[in-house]
C-alpha positions as CSV (number, residue, x, y, z in Angstrom):
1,X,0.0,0.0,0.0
2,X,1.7,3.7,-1.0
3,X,1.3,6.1,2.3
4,X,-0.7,9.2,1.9
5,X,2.5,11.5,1.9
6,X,3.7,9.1,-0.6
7,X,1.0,9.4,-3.3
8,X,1.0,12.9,-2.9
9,X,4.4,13.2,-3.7
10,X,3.8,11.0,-6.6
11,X,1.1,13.0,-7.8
12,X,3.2,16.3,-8.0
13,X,5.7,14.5,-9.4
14,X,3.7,13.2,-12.4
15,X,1.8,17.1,-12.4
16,X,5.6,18.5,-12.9
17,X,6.1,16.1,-15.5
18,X,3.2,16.7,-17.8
19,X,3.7,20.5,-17.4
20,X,6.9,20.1,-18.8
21,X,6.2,18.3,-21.2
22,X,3.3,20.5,-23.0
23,X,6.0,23.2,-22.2
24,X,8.4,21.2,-24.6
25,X,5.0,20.7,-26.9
26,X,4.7,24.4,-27.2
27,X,8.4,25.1,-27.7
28,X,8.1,22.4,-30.8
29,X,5.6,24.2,-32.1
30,X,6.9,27.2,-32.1
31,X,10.0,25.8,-34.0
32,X,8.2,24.0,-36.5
33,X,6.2,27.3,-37.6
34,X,9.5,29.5,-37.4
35,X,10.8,26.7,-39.9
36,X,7.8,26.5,-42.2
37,X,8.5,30.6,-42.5
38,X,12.1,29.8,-43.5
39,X,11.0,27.4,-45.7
40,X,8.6,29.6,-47.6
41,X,11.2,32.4,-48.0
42,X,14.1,30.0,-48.8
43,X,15.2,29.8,-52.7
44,X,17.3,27.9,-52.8
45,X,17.1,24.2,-53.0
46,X,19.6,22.3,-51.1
47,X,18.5,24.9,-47.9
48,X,14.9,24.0,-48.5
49,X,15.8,20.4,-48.4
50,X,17.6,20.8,-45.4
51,X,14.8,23.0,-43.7
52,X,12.0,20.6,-44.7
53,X,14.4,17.7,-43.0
54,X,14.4,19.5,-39.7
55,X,10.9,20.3,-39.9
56,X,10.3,16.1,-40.4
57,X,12.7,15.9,-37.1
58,X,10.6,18.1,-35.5
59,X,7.1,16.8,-36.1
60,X,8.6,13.3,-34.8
61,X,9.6,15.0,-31.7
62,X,6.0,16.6,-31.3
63,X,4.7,13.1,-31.5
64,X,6.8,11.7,-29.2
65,X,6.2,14.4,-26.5
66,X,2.5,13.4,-27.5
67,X,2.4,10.0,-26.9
68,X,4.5,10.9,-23.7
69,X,2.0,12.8,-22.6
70,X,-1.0,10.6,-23.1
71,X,1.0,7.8,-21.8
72,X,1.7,9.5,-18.3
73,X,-1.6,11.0,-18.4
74,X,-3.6,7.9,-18.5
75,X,-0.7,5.2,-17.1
76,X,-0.9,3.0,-20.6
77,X,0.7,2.9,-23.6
78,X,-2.1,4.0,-26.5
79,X,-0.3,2.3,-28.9
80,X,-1.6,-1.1,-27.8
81,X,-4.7,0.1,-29.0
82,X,-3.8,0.7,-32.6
83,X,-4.9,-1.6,-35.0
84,X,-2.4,-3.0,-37.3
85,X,-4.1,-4.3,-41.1
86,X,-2.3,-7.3,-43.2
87,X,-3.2,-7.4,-46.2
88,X,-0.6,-9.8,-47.7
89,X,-0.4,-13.9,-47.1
90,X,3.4,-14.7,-45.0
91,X,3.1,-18.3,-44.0
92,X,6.0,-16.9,-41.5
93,X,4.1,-14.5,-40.4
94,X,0.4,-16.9,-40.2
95,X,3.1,-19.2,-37.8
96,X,4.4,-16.3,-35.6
97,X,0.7,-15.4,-35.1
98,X,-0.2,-19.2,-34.3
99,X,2.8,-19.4,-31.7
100,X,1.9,-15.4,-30.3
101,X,-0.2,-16.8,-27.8
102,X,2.0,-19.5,-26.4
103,X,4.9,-16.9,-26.5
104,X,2.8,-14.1,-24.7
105,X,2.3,-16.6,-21.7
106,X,5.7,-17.0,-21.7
107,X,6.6,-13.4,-21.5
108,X,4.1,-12.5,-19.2
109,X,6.0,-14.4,-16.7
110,X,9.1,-12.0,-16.9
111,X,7.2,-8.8,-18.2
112,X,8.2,-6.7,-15.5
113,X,11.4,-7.1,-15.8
114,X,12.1,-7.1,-19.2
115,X,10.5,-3.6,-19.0
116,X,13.1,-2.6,-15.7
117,X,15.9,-3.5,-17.4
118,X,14.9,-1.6,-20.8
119,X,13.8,1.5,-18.1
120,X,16.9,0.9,-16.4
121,X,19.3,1.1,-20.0
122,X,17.3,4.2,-21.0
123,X,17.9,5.8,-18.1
124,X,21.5,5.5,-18.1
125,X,21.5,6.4,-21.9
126,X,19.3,9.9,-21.2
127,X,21.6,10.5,-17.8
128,X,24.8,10.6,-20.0
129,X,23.4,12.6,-22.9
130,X,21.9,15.1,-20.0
131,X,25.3,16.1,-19.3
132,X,26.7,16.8,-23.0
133,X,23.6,18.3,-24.3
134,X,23.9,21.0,-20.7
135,X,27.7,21.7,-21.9
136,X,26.8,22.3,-25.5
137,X,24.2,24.8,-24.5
138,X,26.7,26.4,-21.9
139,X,29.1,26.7,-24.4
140,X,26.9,28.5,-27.0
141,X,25.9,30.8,-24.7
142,X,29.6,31.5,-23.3
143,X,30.3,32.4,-27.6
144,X,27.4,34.5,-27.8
145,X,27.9,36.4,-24.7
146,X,32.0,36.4,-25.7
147,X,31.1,37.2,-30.1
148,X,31.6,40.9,-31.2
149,X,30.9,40.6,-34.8
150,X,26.8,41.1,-34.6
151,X,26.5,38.7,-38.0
152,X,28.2,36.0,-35.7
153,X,26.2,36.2,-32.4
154,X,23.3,36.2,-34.9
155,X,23.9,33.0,-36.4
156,X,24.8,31.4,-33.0
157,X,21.7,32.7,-31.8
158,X,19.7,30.9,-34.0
159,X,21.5,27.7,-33.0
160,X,20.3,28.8,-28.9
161,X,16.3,27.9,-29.9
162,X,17.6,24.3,-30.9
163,X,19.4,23.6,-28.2
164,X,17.8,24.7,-25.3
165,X,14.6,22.6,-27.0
166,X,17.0,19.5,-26.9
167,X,17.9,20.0,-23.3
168,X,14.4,20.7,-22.2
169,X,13.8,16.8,-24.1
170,X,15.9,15.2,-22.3
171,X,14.8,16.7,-19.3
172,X,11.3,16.0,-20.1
173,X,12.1,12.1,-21.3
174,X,14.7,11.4,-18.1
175,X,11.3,12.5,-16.1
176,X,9.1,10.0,-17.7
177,X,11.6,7.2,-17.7
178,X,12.2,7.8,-13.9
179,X,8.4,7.9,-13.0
180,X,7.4,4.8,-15.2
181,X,10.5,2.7,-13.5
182,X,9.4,4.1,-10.0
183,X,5.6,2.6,-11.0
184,X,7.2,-0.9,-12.0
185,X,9.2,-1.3,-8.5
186,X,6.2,-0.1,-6.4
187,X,4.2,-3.3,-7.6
188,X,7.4,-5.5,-8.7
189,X,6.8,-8.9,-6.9
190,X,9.5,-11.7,-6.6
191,X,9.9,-13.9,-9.6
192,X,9.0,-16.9,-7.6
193,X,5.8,-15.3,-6.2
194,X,5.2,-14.0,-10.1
195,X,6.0,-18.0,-11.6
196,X,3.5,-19.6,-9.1
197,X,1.2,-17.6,-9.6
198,X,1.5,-18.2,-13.3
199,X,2.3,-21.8,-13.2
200,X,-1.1,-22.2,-10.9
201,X,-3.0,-19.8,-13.0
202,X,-2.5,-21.5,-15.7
203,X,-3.2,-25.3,-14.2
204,X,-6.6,-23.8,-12.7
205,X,-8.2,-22.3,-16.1
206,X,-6.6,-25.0,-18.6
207,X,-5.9,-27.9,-16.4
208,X,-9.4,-29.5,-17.0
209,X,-8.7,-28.8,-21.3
210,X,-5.4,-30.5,-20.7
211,X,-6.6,-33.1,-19.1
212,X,-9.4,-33.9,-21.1
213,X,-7.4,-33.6,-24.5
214,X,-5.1,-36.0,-22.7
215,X,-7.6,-38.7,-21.8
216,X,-8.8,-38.3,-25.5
217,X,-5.2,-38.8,-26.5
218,X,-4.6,-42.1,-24.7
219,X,-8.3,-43.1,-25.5
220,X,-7.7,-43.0,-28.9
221,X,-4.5,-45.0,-28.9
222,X,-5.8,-47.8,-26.4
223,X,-8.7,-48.4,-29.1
224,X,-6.6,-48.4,-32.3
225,X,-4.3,-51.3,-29.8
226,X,-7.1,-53.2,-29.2
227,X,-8.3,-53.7,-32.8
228,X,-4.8,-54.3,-33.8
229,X,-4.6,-57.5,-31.0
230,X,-8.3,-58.5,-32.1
231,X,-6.8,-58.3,-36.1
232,X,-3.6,-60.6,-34.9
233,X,-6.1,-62.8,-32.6
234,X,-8.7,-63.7,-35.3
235,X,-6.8,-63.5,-38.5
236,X,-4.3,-66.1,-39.0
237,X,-2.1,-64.2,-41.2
238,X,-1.7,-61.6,-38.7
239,X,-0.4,-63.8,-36.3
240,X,1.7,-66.6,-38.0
241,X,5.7,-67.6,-37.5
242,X,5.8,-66.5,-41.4
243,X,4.0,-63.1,-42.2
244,X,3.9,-61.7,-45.4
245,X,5.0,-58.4,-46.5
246,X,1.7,-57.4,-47.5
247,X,0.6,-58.1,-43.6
248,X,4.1,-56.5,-41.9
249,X,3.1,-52.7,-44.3
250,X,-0.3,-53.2,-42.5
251,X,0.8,-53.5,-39.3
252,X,3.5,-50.4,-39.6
253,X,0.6,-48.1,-41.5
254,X,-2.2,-49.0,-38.7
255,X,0.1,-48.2,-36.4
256,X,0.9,-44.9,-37.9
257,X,-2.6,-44.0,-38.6
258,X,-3.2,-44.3,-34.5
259,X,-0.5,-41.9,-33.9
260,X,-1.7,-39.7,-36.1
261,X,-5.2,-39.6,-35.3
262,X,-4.7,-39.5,-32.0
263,X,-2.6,-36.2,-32.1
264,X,-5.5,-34.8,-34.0
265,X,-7.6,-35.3,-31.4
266,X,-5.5,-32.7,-29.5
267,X,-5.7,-30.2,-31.7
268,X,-9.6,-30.7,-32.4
269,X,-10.1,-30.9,-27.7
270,X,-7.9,-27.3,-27.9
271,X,-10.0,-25.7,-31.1
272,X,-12.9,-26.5,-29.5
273,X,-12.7,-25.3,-25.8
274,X,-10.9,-22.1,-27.7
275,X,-7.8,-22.5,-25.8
276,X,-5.4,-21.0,-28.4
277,X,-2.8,-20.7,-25.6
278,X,-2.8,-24.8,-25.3
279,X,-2.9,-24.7,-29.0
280,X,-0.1,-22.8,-29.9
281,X,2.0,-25.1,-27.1
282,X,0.9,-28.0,-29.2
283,X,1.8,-26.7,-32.5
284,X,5.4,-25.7,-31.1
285,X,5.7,-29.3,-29.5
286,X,4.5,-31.1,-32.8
287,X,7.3,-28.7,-34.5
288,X,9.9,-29.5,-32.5
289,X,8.8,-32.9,-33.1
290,X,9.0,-32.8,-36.7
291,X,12.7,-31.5,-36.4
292,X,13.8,-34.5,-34.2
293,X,12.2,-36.2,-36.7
294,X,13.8,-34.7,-39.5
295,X,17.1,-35.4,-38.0
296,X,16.4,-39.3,-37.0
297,X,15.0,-40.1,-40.6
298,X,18.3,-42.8,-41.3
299,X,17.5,-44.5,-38.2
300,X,13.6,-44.7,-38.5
301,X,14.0,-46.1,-42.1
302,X,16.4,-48.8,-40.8
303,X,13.5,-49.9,-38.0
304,X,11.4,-49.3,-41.1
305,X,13.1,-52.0,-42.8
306,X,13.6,-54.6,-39.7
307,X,9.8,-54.2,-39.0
308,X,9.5,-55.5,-42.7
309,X,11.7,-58.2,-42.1
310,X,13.6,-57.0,-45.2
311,X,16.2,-55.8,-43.3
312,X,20.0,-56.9,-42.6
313,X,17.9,-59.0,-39.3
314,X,15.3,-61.2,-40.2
315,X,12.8,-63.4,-38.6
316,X,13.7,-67.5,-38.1
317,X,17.8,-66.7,-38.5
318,X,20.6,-67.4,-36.5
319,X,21.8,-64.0,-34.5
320,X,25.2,-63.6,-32.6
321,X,24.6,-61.2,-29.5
322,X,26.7,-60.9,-26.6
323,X,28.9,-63.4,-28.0
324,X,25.7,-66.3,-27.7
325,X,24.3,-67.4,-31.0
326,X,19.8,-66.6,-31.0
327,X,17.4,-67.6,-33.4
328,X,15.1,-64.6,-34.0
329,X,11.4,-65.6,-33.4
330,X,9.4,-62.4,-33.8
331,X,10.8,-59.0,-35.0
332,X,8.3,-55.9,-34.0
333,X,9.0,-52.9,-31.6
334,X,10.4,-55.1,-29.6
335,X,12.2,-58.0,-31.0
336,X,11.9,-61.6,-29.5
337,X,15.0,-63.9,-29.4
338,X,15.5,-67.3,-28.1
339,X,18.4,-69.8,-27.3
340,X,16.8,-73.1,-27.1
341,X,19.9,-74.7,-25.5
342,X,20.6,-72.2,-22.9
343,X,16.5,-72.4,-22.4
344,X,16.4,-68.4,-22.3
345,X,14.4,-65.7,-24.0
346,X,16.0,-62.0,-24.6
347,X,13.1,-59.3,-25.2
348,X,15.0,-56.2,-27.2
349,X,14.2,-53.2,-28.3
350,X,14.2,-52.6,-32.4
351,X,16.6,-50.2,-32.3
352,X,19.1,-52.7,-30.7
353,X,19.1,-54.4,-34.1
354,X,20.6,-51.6,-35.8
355,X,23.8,-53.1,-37.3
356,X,23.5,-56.3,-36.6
357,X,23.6,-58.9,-39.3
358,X,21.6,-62.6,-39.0
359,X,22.3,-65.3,-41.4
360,X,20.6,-69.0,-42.1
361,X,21.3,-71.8,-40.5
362,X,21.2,-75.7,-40.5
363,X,19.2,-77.5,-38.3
364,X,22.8,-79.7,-36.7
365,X,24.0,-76.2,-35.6
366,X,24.6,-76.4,-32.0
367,X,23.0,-73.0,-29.9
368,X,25.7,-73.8,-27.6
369,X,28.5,-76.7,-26.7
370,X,26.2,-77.6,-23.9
371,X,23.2,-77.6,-21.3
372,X,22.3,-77.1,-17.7
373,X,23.3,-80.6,-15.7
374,X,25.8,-81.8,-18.8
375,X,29.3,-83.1,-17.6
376,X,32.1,-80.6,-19.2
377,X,35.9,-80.5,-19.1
378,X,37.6,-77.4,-19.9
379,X,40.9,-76.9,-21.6
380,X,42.1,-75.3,-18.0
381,X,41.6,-79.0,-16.7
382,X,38.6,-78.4,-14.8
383,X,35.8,-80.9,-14.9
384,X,32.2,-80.5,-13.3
385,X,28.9,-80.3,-14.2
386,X,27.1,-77.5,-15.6
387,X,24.2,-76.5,-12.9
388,X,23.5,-72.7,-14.3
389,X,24.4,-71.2,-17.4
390,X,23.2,-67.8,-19.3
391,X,24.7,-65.9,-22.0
392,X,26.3,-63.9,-19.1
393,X,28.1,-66.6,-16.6
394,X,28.5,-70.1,-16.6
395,X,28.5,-71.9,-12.9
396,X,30.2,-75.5,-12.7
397,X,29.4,-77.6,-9.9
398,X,33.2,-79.7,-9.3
399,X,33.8,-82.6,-7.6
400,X,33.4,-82.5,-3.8
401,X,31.2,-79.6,-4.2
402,X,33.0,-76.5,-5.1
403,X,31.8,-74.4,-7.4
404,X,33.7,-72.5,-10.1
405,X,32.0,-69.1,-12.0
406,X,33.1,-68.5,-15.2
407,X,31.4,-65.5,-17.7
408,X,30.5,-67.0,-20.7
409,X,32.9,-65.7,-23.2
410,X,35.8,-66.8,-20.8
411,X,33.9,-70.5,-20.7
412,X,33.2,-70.5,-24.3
413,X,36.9,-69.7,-24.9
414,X,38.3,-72.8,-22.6
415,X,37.2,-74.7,-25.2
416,X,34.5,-76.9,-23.5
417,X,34.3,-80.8,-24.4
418,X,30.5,-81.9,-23.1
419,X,30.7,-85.9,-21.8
420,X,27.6,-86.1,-21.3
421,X,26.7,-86.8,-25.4
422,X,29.1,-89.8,-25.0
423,X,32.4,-89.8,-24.6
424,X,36.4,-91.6,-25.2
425,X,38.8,-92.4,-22.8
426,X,42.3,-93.0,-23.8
427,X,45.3,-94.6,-21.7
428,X,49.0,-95.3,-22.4
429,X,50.7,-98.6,-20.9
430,X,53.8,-99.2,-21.2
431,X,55.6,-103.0,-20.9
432,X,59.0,-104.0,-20.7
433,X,61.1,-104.7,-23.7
434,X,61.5,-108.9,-23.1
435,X,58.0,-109.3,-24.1
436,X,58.8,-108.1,-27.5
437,X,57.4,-111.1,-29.5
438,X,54.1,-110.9,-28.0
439,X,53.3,-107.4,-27.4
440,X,52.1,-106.9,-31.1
441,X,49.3,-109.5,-30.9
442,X,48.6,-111.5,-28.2
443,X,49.4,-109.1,-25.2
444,X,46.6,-106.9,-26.3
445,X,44.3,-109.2,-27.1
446,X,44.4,-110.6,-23.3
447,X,44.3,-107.4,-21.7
448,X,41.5,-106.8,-23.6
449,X,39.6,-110.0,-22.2
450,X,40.5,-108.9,-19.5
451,X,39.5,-105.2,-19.0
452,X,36.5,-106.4,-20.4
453,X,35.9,-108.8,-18.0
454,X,36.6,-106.3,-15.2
455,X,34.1,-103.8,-16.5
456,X,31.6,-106.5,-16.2
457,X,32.3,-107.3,-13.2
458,X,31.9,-103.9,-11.6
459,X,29.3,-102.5,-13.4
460,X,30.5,-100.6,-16.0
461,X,29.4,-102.9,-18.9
462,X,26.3,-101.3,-19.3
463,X,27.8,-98.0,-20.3
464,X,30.6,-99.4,-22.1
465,X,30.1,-98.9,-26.0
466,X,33.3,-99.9,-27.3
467,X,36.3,-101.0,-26.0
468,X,40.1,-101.5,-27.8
469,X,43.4,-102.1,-26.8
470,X,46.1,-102.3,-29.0
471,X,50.0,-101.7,-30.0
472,X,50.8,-97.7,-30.2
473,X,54.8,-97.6,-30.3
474,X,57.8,-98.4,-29.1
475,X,59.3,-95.9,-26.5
476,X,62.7,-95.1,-25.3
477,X,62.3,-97.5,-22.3
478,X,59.0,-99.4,-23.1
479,X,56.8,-101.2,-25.2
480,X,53.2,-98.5,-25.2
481,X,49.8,-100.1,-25.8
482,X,46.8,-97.7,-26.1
483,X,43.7,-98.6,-24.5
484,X,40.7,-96.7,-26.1
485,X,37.5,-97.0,-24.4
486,X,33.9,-95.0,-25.4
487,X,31.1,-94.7,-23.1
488,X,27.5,-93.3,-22.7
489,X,27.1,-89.7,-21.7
490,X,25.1,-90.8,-18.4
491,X,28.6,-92.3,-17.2
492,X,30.3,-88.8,-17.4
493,X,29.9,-88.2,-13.6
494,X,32.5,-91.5,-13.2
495,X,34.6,-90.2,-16.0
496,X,37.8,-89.2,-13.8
497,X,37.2,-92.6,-11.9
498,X,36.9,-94.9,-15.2
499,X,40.5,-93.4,-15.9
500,X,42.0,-94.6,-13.0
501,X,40.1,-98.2,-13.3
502,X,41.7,-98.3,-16.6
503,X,45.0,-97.8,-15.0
504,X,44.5,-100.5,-12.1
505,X,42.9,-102.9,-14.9
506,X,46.3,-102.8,-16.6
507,X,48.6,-103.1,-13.5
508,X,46.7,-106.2,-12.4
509,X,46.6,-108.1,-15.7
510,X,50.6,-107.6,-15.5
511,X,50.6,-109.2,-12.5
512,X,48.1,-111.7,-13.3
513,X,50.5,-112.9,-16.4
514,X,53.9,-111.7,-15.3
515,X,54.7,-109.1,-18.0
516,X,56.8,-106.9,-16.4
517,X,56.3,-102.8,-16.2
518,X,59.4,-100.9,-16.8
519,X,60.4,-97.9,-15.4
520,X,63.0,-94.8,-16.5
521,X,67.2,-96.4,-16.8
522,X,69.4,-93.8,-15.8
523,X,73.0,-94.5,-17.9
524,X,75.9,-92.8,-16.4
525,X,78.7,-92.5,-18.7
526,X,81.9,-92.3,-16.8
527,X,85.2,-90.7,-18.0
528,X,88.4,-92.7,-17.7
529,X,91.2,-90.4,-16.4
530,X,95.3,-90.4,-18.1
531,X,97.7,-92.2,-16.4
């Protein structure tokens, strides 16, 4: 609230100000007829054209102090009330005036001081001009008072009127300026108080026009989905493993047509209500829209083509992602991908497709070199079985109970050999050289009996598939006989303990025929000394 004493003082302030400024109308006018009576006594051409110059000058100054005056008068600017006629088509201009309203809310919220700040700059511009304008005028006088030749002080003198007017302007204008800043900071609220306001003005006249264009919005779309799962439900070609091209452009253009009908729907809620603020918003969304559009055109013609299946990733091919081969099942805005021995599903977005490449495939392609609960060995010598795998980590579950995590691209480069599809054990045996003669045929043909009989005997004939024992060289210090046994994949668990059978097998057939088992000579080679 402005105190008494305070709005008196205003009030003589703004009575001084328009007084001064109809004084500075009627010095103006005074001017512009002195100049008109020039001007009709002037010959000459180049002075007329100079004369009729300042007269222009002045008339714009008259209007100025005008306005000024009005403006002060009344506390508005009149010039908000003049009407402005287009009569040409700008599409430039037809946009501007489509996004005015928008833009107007926005610069409501920081109109006051937009206007300061210009006040502000004004105010500094007419204070330093104040100052050189008062010295010109000193000076002039100081020559006329300080001229003796009368054609001299008469000619400065006519500069005096012109002078004194642009003092008394200034004067006039840094009074205005002052007075309208002075009426900005007596209601200037902080621009927190000023943006709640705003924010909850708006909300409470165009929250219930938002909202209800919004509901229309996700209305619209949730129908056009619903028709588009009854289509896939009740028509088979919408919904089978092998869909045409003819179905896939359908899909893409129903799609589209929901988007697009659906946005309509905002701008037909916002015409209707007559909310051209809400309007104008939309338009400069849809715009900015378009331009991201504009901009991701490559990458939506790409999605374009994998949502055609025409594209460098196509439906029932083999994939490689994170390093894990995938057969592609279903390519749509999001893409479905199996791996039928690692028993998982991956659910990706489209644009995760970008750049990658699938090819065909024949059906004996292994997914991977094995699956959960198969018996493994590693090149790193590790042997277990497989209780969790992923194409992220492997877990092996090792004799005894330990368990050893590997990540998949580490397993998958130890090279794993999966027992549990059947698998071949192979030992070395060597014998001593005095059994020369029969180590070629009938040594190996009774250890073979024999291993055989053994196997029988402790239960491992059921998962023995073949079984052969014969001559594999002659070694520095022994006669070597290669034992090669294959066996089921459901006796991979024992395969660490058939090796070791294999070895005992052997020993005891040696001592159950006397063939003796050599072992490393060392030869020392002595040197004889001189007498």
């Amino acid at each position: 609230m402005v105190q008494p004493d305070q709005a008196m003082v205003k009030e003589q302030t703004g009575t001084r100000a328009l007084r001064s400024i109809l004084e500075l109308e009627d010095s103006i006018k005074k001017r512009i007829k002195a100049r008109e009576k020039q001007l009709s006594r002037e010959k000459s051409e180049n002075e007329k054209q100079r004369i009729e110059d300042e007269i222009k000058a002045l008339q714009k100054n008259l209007a100025e102090a005008t306005a000024d005056f009005e403006r002060l008068a009344t506390g508005v600017d009149p010039a908000s009330f003049s009407e402005k006629r287009k009569d040409t088509f700008s599409w430039q201009e037809e946009l501007v005036s489509l996004l005015r309203p928008a833009i107007r809310e926005l610069k409501n919220l920081t109109i006051n001081a937009r206007e300061k700040t210009a006040l502000q700059a004004d105010i500094i511009h007419y204070e330093e001009m104040q100052p050189i304008a008062q010295s010109a005028l000193s000076n002039l006088q100081k020559r006329i008072k300080e001229a003796d030749d009368p054609e001299l002080r008469k000619n400065l003198e006519k500069l005096l009127p012109d002078w004194k007017n642009i003092n008394e302007q200034l004067n006039s204008k840094l009074e205005v300026l002052q007075l309208k800043l002075k009426n900005i900071e007596e209601r200037d609220r902080p621009f927190i108080d000023t943006l709640g306001d705003s924010i909850s003005h708006f909300f409470k006249n165009r929250g219930l026009y938002l909202g209800l264009a919004l509901g229309v919005f996700v209305l619209t779309l949730l129908c056009f989905s619903l028709v588009r799962k009854l289509v896939q439900k009740y028509v088979p070609a919408f919904h089978s493993d092998n869909r045409s091209l003819v179905v896939r452009v359908s899909e893409i253009l129903f799609r589209l047509l929901g988007i697009l009908i659906a946005s309509l729907t905002l701008f037909v809620v916002f015409y209707m209500v007559e909310d051209w603020t809400l309007l104008s918003l939309l338009v400069i969304f849809f715009l900015a829209v378009l331009w991201t559009f504009r901009v991701m055109v490559p990458q939506f013609w790409k999605q374009g083509e994998l949502l055609l299946n025409v594209g460098s990733v196509r439906e029932g091919e083999r994939l490689m992602l994170h390093g894990v081969p995938w057969l592609v099942k279903k390519i749509n805005m999001y893409t479905d991908l199996e791996n039928p021995d690692l028993n998982i599903k991956l659910r990706l977005p489209i644009g995760k497709l970008i750049g990658q490449v699938s090819r065909g495939f024949y059906p004996e392609e292994p997914w991977f070199p094995c699956r959960k609960n198969d018996w493994v060995i590693l090149s790193d010598g590790s042997f277990g079985k497989v209780i969790s795998l992923s194409h992220e980590i492997v877990v092996l579950l090792e004799r005894g109970g330990s368990r050893k995590t590997y990540r998949t691209s580490d397993f998958l480069g130890l090279v794993p050999r999966n027992l549990s599809t059947n698998f071949r054990i192979k030992e070395i045996f060597g014998l001593d050289y005095a059994h020369q003669q029969l180590v070629t045929r009938n040594i190996p043909e009774i250890l073979h009996n024999y291993i055989k009989e053994q196997f029988e005997r402790d239960g491992f004939a059921e998962q023995l598939l073949d079984l052969q024992v014969n001559f594999n060289q002659a070694g520095t210090s022994s006669l070597d006989l290669i034992i090669i046994a294959d066996f089921k994949g459901n006796a991979a668990p024992l395969h660490n303990r058939i090796r070791r059978t294999l070895q005992r097998y052997c020993v005891d057939a040696c001592s159950a025929n006397g063939w003796n088992i050599p072992f490393p000579q060392l030869t020392v080679h002595g040197v004889r000394e001189r007498d």
